[in-house]
LOBA-596464 format. One record per residue (C-alpha): residue in three letters; x, y, z; residue number from 0. Coordinates in nm, 3 decimals, padded with zeros to 5 digits, always signed. Layout:
<rs>
["ALA" [X Y Z] NUM]
...
</rs>
This chain:
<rs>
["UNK" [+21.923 +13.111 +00.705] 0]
["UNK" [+21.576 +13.248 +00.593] 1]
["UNK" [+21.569 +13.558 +00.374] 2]
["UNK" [+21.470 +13.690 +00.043] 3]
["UNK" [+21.756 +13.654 -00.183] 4]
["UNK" [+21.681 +13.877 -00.410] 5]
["UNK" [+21.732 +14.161 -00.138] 6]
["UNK" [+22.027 +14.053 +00.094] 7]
["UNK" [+22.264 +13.754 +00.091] 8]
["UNK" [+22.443 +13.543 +00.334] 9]
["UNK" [+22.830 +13.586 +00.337] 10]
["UNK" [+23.077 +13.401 +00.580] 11]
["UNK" [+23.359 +13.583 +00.622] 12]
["UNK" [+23.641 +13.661 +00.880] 13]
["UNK" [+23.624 +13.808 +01.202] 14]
["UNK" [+23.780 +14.169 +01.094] 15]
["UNK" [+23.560 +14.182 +00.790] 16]
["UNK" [+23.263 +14.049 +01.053] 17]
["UNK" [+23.386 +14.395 +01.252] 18]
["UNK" [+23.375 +14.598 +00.948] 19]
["UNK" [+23.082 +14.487 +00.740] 20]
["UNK" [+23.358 +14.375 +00.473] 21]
["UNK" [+23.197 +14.219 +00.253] 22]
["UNK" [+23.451 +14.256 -00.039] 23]
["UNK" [+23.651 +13.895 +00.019] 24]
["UNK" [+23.418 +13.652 +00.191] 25]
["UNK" [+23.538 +13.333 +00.268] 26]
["UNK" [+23.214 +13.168 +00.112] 27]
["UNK" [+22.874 +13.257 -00.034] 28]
["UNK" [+22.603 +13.080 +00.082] 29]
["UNK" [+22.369 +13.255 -00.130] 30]
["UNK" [+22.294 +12.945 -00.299] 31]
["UNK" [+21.907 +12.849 -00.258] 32]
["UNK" [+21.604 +13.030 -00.274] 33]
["UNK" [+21.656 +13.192 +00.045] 34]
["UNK" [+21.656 +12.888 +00.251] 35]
["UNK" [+22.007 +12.802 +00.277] 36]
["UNK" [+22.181 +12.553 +00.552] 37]
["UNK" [+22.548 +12.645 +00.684] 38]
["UNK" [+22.724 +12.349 +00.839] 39]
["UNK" [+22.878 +12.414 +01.138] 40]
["UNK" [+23.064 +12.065 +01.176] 41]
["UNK" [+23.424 +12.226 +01.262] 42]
["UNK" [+23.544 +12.335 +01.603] 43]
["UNK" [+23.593 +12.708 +01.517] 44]
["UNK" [+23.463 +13.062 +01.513] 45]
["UNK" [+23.191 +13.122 +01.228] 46]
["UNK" [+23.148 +13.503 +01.120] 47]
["UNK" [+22.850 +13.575 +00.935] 48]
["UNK" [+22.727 +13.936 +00.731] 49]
["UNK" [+22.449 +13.951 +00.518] 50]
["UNK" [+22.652 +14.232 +00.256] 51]
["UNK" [+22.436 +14.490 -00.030] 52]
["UNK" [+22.448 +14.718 +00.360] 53]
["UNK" [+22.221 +14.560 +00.575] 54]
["UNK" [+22.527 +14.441 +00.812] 55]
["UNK" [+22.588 +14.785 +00.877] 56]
["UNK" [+22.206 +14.825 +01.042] 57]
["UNK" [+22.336 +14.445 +01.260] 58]
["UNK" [+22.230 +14.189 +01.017] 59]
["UNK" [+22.550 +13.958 +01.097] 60]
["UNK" [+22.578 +13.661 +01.328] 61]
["UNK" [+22.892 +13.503 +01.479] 62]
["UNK" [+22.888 +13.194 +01.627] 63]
["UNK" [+23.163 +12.945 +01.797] 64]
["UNK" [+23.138 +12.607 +01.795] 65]
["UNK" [+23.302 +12.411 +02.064] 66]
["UNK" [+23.403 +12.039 +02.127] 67]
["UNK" [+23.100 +11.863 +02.353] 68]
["UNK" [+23.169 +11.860 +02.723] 69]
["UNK" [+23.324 +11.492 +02.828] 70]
["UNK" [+23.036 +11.301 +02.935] 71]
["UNK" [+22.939 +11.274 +03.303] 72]
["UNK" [+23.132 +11.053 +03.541] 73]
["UNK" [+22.961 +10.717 +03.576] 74]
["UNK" [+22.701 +10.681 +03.901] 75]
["UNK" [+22.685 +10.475 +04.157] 76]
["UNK" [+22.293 +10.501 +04.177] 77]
["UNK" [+22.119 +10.184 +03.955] 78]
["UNK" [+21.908 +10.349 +03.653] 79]
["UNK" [+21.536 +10.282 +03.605] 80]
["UNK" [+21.472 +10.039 +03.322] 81]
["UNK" [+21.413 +10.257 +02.999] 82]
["UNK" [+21.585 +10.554 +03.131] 83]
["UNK" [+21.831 +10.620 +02.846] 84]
["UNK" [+22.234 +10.592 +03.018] 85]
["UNK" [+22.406 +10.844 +02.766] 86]
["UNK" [+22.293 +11.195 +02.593] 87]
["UNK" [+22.321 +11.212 +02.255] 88]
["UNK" [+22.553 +11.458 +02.108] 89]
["UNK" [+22.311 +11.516 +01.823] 90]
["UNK" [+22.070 +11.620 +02.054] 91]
["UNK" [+22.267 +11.927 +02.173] 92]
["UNK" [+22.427 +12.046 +01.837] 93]
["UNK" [+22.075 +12.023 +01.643] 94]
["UNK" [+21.908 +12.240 +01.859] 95]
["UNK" [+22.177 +12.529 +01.895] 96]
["UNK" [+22.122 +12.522 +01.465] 97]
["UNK" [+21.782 +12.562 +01.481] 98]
["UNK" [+21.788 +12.853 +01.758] 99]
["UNK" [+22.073 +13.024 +01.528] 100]
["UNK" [+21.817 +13.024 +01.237] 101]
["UNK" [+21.526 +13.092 +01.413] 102]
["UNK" [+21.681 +13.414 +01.563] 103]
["UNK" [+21.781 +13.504 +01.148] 104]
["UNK" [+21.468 +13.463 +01.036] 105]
["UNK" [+21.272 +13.687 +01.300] 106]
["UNK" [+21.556 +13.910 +01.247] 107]
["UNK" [+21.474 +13.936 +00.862] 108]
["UNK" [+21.134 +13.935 +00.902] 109]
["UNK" [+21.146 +14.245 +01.158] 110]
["UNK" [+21.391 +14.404 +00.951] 111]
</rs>
């Protein structure tokens, strides 16, 4: 998340608080860094984000659910060409989906 801490904050907290704008009991504060903070999202789960001090109320929250990878495609009877890589990367698809969640924060702060 990208914001200036010294106007709003980055709570996690649960999904009826997410409804709400509760931010009165979050479940963690990552208001930790200068405004530049990184949330791991490592867990299969439902993530609830507000940013509290009443900007949540104006839509300045995020929720996001994380889900297992998809099993990886059956194997194909067609031969590969040489240097054509035979697996994806799971990396490659959770790294992404981080960077698009922060990217959408931070031209959401910046337009706010």
């Amino acid at each position: 998340f990208v914001y200036d801490r010294n106007q709003m904050n980055v709570l996690e907290v649960n999904k009826t608080d997410y409804e709400s704008c509760n931010s009165d009991h979050p479940l963690h504060n990552w208001t930790t860094g200068a405004g530049r903070d990184v949330v791991p999202l490592n867990v299969t789960r439902h993530y609830y984000f507000i940013s509290g001090k009443g900007f949540c109320y104006g839509g300045m929250k995020l929720a996001v659910r994380v889900e297992n990878p998809p099993p990886p495609p059956s194997a194909s009877p067609i031969k590969e060409k040489s240097g054509t890589p035979s697996t994806l990367y799971r990396g490659q698809l959770v790294l992404p989906a981080v960077f698009a969640i922060g990217a959408v924060w931070d031209a959401f702060v910046r337009f706010w």
